[in-house]
C-alpha positions as CSV (number, residue, x, y, z in Angstrom):
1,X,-7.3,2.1,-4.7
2,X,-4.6,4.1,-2.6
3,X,-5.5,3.9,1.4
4,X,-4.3,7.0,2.3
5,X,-5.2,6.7,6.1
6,X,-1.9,4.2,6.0
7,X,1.2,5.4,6.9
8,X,4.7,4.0,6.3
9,X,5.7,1.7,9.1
10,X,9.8,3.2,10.2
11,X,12.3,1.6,11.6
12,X,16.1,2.0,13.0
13,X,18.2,-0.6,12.5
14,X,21.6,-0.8,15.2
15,X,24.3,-2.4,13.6
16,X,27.4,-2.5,15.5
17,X,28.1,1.3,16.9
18,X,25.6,2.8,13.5
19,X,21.9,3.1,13.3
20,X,20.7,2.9,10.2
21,X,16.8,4.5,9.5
22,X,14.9,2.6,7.1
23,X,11.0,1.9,6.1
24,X,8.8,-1.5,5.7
25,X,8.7,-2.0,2.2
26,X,6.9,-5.4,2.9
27,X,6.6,-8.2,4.5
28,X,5.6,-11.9,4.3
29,X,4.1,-14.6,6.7
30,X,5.3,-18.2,6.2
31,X,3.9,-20.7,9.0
32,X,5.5,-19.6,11.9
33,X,8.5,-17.6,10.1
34,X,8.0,-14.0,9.1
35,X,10.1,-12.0,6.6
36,X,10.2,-8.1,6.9
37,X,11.5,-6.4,3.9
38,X,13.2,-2.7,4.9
39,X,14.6,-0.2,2.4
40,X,16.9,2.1,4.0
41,X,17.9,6.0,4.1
42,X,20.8,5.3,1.2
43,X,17.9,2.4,-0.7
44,X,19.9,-0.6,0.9
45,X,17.5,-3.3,1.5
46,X,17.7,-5.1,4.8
47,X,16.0,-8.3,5.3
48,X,14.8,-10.0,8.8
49,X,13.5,-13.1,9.6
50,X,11.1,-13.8,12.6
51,X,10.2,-17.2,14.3
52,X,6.9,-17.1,16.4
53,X,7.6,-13.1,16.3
54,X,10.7,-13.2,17.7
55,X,13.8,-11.6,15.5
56,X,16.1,-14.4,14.6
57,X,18.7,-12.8,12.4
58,X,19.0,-10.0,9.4
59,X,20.8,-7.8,8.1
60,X,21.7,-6.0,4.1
61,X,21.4,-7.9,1.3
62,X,22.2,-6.9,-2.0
63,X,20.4,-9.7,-3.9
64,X,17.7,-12.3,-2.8
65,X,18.6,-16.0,-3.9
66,X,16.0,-17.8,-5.5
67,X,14.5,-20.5,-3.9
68,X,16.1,-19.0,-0.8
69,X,13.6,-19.1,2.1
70,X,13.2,-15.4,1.7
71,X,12.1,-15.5,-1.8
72,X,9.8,-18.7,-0.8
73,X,8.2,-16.5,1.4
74,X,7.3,-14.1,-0.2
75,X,5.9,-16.0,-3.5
76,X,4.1,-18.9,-0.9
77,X,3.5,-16.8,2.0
78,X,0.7,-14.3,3.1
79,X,2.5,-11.0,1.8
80,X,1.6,-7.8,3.2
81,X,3.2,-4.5,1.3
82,X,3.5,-0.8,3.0
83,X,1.3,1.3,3.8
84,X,-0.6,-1.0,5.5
85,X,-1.3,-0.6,9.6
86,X,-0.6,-4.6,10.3
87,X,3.0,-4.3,9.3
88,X,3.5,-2.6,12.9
89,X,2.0,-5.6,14.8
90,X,4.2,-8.1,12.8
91,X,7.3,-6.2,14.1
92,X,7.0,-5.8,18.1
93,X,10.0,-3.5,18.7
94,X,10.9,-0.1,15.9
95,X,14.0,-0.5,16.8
96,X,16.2,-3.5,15.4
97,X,19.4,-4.8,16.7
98,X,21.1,-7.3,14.4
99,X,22.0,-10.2,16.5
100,X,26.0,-11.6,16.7
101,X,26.4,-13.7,13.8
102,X,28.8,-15.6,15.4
103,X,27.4,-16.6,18.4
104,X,23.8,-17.2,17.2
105,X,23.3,-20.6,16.7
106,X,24.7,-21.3,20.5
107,X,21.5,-18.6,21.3
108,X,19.2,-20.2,19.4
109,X,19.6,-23.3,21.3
110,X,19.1,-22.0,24.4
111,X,15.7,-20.1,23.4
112,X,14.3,-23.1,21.2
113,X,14.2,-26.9,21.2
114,X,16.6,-28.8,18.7
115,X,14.1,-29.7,16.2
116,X,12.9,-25.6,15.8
117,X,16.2,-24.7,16.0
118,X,16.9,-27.0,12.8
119,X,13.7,-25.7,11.5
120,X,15.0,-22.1,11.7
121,X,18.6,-22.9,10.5
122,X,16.9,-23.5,7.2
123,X,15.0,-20.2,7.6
124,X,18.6,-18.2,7.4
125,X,19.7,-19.8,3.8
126,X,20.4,-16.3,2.6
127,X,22.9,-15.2,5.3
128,X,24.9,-18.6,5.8
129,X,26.4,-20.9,3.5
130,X,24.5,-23.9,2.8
131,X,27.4,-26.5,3.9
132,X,27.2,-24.7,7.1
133,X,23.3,-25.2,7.4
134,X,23.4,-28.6,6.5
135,X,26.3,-29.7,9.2
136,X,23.8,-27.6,12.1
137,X,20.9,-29.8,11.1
138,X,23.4,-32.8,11.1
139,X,24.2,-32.2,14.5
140,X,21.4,-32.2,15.9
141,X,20.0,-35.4,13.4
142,X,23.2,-37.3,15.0
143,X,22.6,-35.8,19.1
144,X,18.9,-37.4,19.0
145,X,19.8,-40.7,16.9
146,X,22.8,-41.1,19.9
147,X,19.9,-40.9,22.8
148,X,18.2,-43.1,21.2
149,X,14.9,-40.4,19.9
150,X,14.6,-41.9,16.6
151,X,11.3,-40.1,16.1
152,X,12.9,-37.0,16.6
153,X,15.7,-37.6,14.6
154,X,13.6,-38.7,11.7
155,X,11.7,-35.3,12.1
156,X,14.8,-33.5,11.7
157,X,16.3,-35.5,9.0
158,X,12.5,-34.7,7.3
159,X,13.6,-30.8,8.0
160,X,17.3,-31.5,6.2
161,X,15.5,-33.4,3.4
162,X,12.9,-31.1,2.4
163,X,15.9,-28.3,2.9
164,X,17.8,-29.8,0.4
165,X,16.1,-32.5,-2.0
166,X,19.5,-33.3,-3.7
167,X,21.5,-34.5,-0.7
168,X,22.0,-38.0,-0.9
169,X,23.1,-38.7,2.6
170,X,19.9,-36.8,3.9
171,X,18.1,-39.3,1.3
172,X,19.9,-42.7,2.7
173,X,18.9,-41.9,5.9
174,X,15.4,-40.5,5.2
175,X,15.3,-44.4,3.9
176,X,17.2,-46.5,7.2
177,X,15.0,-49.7,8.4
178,X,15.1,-48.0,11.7
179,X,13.0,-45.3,10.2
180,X,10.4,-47.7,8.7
181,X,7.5,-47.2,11.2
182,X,7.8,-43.5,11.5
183,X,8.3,-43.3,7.8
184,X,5.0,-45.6,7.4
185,X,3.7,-43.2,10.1
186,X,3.9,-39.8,8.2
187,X,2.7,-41.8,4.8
188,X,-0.4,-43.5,6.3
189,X,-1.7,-41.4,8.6
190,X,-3.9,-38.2,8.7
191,X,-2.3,-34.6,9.3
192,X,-4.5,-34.5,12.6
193,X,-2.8,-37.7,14.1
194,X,0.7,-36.2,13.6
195,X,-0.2,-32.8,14.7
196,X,0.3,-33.8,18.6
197,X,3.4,-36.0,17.8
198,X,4.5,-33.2,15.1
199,X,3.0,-29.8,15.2
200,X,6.0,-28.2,13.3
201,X,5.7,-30.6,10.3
202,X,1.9,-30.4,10.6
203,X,1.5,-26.8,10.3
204,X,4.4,-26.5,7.7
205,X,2.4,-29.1,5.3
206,X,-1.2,-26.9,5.9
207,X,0.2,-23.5,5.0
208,X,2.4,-24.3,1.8
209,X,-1.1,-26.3,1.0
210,X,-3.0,-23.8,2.8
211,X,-5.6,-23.7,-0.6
212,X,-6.9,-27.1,0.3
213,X,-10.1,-26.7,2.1
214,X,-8.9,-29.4,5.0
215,X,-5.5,-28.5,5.4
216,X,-7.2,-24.7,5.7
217,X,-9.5,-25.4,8.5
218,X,-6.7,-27.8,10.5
219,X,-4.2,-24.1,9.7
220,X,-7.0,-22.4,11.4
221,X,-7.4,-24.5,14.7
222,X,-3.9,-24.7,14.6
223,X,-3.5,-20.3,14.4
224,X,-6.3,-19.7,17.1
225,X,-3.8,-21.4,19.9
226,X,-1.3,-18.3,18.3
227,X,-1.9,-14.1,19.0
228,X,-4.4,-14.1,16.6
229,X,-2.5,-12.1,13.5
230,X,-1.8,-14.7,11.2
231,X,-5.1,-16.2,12.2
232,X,-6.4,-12.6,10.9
233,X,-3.7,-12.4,7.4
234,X,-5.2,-16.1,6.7
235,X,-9.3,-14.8,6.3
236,X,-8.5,-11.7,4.9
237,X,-6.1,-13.8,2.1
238,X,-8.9,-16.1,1.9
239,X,-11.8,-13.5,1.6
240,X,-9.6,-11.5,-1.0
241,X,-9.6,-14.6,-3.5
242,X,-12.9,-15.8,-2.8
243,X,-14.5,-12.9,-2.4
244,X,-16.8,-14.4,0.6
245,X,-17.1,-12.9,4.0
246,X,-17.9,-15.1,6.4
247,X,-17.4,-14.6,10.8
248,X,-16.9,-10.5,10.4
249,X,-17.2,-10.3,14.0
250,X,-14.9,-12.4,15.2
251,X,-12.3,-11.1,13.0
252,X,-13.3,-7.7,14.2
253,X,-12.8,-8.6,17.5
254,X,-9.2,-9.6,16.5
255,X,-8.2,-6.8,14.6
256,X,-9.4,-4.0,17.1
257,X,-6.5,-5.7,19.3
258,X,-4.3,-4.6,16.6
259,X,-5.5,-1.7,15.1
260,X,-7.9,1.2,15.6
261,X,-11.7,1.0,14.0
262,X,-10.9,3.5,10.9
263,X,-7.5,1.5,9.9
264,X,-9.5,-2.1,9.7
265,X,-12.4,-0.2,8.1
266,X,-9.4,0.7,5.7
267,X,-7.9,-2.7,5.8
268,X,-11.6,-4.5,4.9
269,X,-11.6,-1.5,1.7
270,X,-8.6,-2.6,0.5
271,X,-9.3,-6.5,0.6
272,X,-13.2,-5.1,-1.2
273,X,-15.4,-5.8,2.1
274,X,-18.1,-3.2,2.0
275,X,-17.3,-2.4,5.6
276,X,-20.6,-0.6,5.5
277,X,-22.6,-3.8,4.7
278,X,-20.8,-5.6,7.2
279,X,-19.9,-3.4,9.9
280,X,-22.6,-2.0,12.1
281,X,-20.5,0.9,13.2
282,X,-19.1,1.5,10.2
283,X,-21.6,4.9,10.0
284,X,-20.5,6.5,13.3
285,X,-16.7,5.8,12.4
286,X,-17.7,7.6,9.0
287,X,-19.8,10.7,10.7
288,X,-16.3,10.7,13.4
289,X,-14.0,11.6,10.3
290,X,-16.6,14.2,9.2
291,X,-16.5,15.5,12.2
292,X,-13.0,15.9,13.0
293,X,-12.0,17.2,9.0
294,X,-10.9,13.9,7.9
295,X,-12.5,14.1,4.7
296,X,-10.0,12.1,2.7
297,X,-9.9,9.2,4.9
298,X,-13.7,8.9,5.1
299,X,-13.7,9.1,1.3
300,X,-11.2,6.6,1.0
301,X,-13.7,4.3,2.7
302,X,-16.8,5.3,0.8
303,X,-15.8,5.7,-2.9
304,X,-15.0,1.7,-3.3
305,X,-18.9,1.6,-2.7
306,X,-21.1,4.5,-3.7
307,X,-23.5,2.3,-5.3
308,X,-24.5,0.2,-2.3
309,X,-24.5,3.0,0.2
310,X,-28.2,3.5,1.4
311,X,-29.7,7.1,1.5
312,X,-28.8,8.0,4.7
313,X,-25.7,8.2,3.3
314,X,-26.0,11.4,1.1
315,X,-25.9,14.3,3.8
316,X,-21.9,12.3,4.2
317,X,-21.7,12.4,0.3
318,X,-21.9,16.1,0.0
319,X,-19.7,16.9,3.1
320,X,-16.9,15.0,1.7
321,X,-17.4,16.1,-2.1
322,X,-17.4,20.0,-0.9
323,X,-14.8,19.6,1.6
324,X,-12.3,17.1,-0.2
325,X,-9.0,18.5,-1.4
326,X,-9.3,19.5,-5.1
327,X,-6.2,17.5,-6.1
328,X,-7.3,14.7,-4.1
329,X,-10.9,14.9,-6.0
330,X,-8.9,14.7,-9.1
331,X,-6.6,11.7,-8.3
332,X,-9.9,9.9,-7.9
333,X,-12.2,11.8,-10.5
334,X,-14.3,8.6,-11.6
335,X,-15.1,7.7,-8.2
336,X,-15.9,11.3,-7.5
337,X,-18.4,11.6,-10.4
338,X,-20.3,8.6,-9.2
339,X,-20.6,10.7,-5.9
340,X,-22.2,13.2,-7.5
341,X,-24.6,10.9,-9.2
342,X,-26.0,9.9,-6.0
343,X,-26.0,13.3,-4.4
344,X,-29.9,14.0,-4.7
345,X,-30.9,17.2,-6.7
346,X,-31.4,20.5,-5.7
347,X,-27.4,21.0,-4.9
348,X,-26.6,24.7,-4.7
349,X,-25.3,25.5,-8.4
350,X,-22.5,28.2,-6.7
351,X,-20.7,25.6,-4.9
352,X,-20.5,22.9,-7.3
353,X,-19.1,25.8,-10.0
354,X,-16.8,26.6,-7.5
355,X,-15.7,23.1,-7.3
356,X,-15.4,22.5,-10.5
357,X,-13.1,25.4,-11.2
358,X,-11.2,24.7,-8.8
359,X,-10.5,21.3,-10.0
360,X,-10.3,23.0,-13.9
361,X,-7.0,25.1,-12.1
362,X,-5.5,22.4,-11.2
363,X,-5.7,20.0,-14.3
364,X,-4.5,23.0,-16.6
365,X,-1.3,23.1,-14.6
366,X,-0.6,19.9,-15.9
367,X,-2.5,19.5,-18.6
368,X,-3.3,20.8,-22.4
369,X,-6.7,21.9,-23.3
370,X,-7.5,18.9,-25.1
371,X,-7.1,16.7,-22.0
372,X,-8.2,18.9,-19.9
373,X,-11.7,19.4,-21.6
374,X,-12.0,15.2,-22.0
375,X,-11.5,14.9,-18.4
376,X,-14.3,17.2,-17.9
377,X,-16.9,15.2,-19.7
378,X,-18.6,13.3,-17.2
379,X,-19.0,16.5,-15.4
380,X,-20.9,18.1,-18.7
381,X,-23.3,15.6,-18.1
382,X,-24.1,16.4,-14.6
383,X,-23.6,20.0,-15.1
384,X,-24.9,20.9,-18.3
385,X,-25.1,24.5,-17.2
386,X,-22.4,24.9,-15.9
387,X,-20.0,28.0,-16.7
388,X,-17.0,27.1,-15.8
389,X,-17.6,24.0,-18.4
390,X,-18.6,26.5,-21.4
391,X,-15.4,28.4,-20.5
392,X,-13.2,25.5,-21.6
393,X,-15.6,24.4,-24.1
394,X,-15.0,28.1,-25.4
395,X,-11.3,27.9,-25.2
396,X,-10.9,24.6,-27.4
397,X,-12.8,26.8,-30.2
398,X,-10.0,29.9,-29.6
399,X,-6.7,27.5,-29.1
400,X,-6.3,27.2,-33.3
401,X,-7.6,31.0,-33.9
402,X,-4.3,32.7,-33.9
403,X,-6.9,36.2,-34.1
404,X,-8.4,35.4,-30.6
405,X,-4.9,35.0,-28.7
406,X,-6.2,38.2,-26.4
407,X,-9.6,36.1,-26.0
408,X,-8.1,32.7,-24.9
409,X,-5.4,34.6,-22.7
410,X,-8.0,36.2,-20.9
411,X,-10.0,32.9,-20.7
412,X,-6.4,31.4,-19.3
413,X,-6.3,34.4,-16.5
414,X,-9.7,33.7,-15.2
415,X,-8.5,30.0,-14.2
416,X,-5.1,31.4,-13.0
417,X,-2.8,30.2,-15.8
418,X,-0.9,33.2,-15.7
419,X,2.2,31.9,-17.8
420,X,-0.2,30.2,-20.3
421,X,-2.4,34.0,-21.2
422,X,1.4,35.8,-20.8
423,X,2.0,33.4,-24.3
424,X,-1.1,34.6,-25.5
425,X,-0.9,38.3,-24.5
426,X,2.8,38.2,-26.2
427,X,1.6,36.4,-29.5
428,X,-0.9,39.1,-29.9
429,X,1.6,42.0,-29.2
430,X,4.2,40.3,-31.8
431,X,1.1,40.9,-34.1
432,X,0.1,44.4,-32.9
433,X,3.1,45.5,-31.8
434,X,1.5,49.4,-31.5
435,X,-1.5,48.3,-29.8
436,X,-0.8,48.9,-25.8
437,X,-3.9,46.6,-24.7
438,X,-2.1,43.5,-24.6
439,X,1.1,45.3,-22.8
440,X,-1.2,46.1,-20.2
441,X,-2.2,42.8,-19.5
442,X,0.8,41.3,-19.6
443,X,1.8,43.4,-17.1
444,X,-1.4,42.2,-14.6
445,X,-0.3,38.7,-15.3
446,X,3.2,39.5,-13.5
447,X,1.7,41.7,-11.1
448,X,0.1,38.0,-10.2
449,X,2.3,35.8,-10.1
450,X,4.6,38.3,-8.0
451,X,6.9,39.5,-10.4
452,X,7.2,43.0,-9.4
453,X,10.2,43.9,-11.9
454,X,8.9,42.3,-15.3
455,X,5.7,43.8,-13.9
456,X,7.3,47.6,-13.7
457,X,9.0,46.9,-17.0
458,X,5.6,46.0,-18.9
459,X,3.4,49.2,-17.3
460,X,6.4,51.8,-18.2
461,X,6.5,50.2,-22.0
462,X,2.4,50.1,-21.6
463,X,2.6,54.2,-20.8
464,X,5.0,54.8,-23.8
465,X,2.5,52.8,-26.1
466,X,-0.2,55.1,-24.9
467,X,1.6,58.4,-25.0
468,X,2.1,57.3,-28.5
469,X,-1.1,56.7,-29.3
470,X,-2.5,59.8,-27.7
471,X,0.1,62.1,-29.5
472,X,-0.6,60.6,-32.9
């Protein structure tokens, strides 16, 4: 279902002495990288990486590698897609500068220890060459074996292995008798033991495996230490596939540092939380969007759930059936029926036919009879006496009658399809061709939509039909 309270998340983009406008098409959390995903003014995609939430590097790309670390984000990582109100916290600033290229490796260093900044190298595979990558993470492999931190060096030569599987020197050394112990280390020991020695690695091997219940509840001790979103993206991935909603509060708590009430009301739709089962203000953030005309938006919320909303629900129910926008009531016409099911009885009959033809207007502007008179259906049931209904009923019996075309125009007029009764009016004039009556309506129908000339032309033919007629 479409969460229309969402709105686009924009962007500017300064490249050199240019800014570039684009929009978040999407974006993907991987560990402690993030990928944002922006289409431009011109639809040129730009792509940005984040470590710890901190812009590394970006810029256009015109096709994304696979197995790149971009594309690995996005089919192993948490992936959020626009509209969607937590792409704005995953990108602190709206405006993007795209860092020097050529100076920022010498940055990174400065900002990062050695071991991230190999981390991150590998992050960056889709704007560098890989050679280039590979001699980074060399250079800092060979800087801690020359100190003498052969743990660290192994770490990174783990990071330049698992970068590229098929390097054989990254292989030999992975497999040096100086290695041994902290080779025999990583193998025999538990994720928990390596986390203080290793927190990179640790938290690395718990998200790509983040499915495993362990390795999920060490990712989640390891995220609570963090700002709390990616804490948040990991429950609401793991409620969305499990469908099991477990510390709402908590995560409520984190949210409303993020976004307002309404958007995580929104956010807890889209992932199928009843927010109304599980949020205790849920009702008063409802009767607020009433209140201020925000009919749409409160729908939005409700219509996932009609069936499990308790009575004291209804009096909301009818506000946001009468007050909804007809083409939004249409865009959602199934969820809208099964409002009107649990609308108790007794609704006033003249608003509910002037709902329905309002909604009748709008589907014969883009739709034939036929369609038209299936959609309304599930409405015939609820409204069995409904005029509006018996109208269109009527006008499916006239459609083949080519001796009715006056009839079904007229029917066509009353729901404003003024171009749709002129072809009727017309047909029947071709037949009658002395008859003024349909002249004259033809003439009304341009007089509608504005037309004052084919309007004029119409009434002074109309007149000349009728002196005719009077004279003879």
């Amino acid at each position: 279902m479409e969460t229309g309270i969402f709105m686009p998340t924009v962007i500017s983009i300064k490249d050199k002495k240019k800014t570039i406008k684009g929009e978040i098409i999407r974006a993907a959390i991987f560990a402690r990288g993030n990928v944002i995903e922006v289409n431009t003014e011109d639809s040129e995609r730009f792509y940005f990486i984040y470590y710890k939430n901190t812009l590394i590097y970006g810029n256009k790309l015109d096709k994304v590698e696979e197995g790149s670390f971009i594309d690995k984000a996005f089919y192993e990582g948490i992936v959020i897609k626009s509209p969607h109100p937590l792409l704005t916290p995953l990108t602190p600033n709206s405006s993007i500068t795209i860092p020097n290229k050529n100076k920022l490796f010498s940055q990174l260093q400065i900002h990062y220890s050695l071991e991230e900044m190999a981390y991150i190298a590998t992050t960056l595979d889709s704007f560098f060459e890989k050679e280039q990558i590979i001699t980074i993470i060399d250079k800092v492999y060979f800087h801690f074996r020359r100190n003498g931190s052969f743990m660290k060096s192994f770490q990174v030569i783990q990071i330049l292995s698992d970068f590229s599987p098929t390097l054989k020197s990254a292989q030999e050394r992975m497999n040096l008798q100086e290695f041994n112990k902290y080779r025999d280390l990583y193998q025999s020991s538990n994720l928990p033991s390596i986390l203080k020695t290793d927190p990179l690695f640790v938290e690395l091997q718990c998200f790509k495996d983040r499915i495993n219940p362990e390795k999920q509840l060490l990712l989640k001790d390891i995220l609570r230490e963090q700002d709390g979103l990616a804490e948040l993206l990991l429950w609401l991935e793991n409620v969305e596939k499990n469908q099991k909603v477990h510390a709402i509060e908590k995560y409520t708590t984190i949210a409303l540092r993020l976004v307002s009430m309404e958007e995580w009301m929104q956010i807890l739709v889209q992932a199928q939380i009843n927010p109304f089962r599980e949020l205790s203000d849920s009702k008063r953030i409802i009767e607020k969007m009433i209140q201020t005309g925000n009919y749409e938006n409160a729908a939005l919320s409700l219509l996932n759930f009609i069936s499990d909303l308790p009575t004291c629900y209804d009096e909301i129910l009818r506000k946001v059936w009468e007050n909804s926008d007809s083409r939004f009531v249409i865009g959602h016409l199934e969820e809208f029926i099964s409002l009107m099911k649990q609308l108790p009885d007794g609704e006033n009959p003249s608003k509910l036919e002037q709902r329905v033809s309002q909604i009748v207007v709008i589907l014969l502007e883009k739709h034939g009879l036929v369609s038209v008179h299936e959609k309304l259906l599930p409405f015939q049931k609820l409204l069995p006496n409904s005029e509006v209904i018996r109208k269109i009923d009527k006008m499916l019996t006239l459609i083949e009658d080519p001796d009715r075309m006056m009839e079904l125009g007229d029917y066509y007029a009353d729901f404003k399809q003024f171009d749709k009764a002129i072809d009727c009016f017309f047909w029947e004039m071709e037949l009658q061709p002395q008859n003024p009556s349909p002249v004259w309506k033809i003439s009304k129908m341009y007089q509608y939509k504005g037309m004052v000339k084919e309007a004029a032309a119409y009434q002074k033919i109309y007149a000349q039909l009728q002196s005719s007629q009077e004279l003879g």
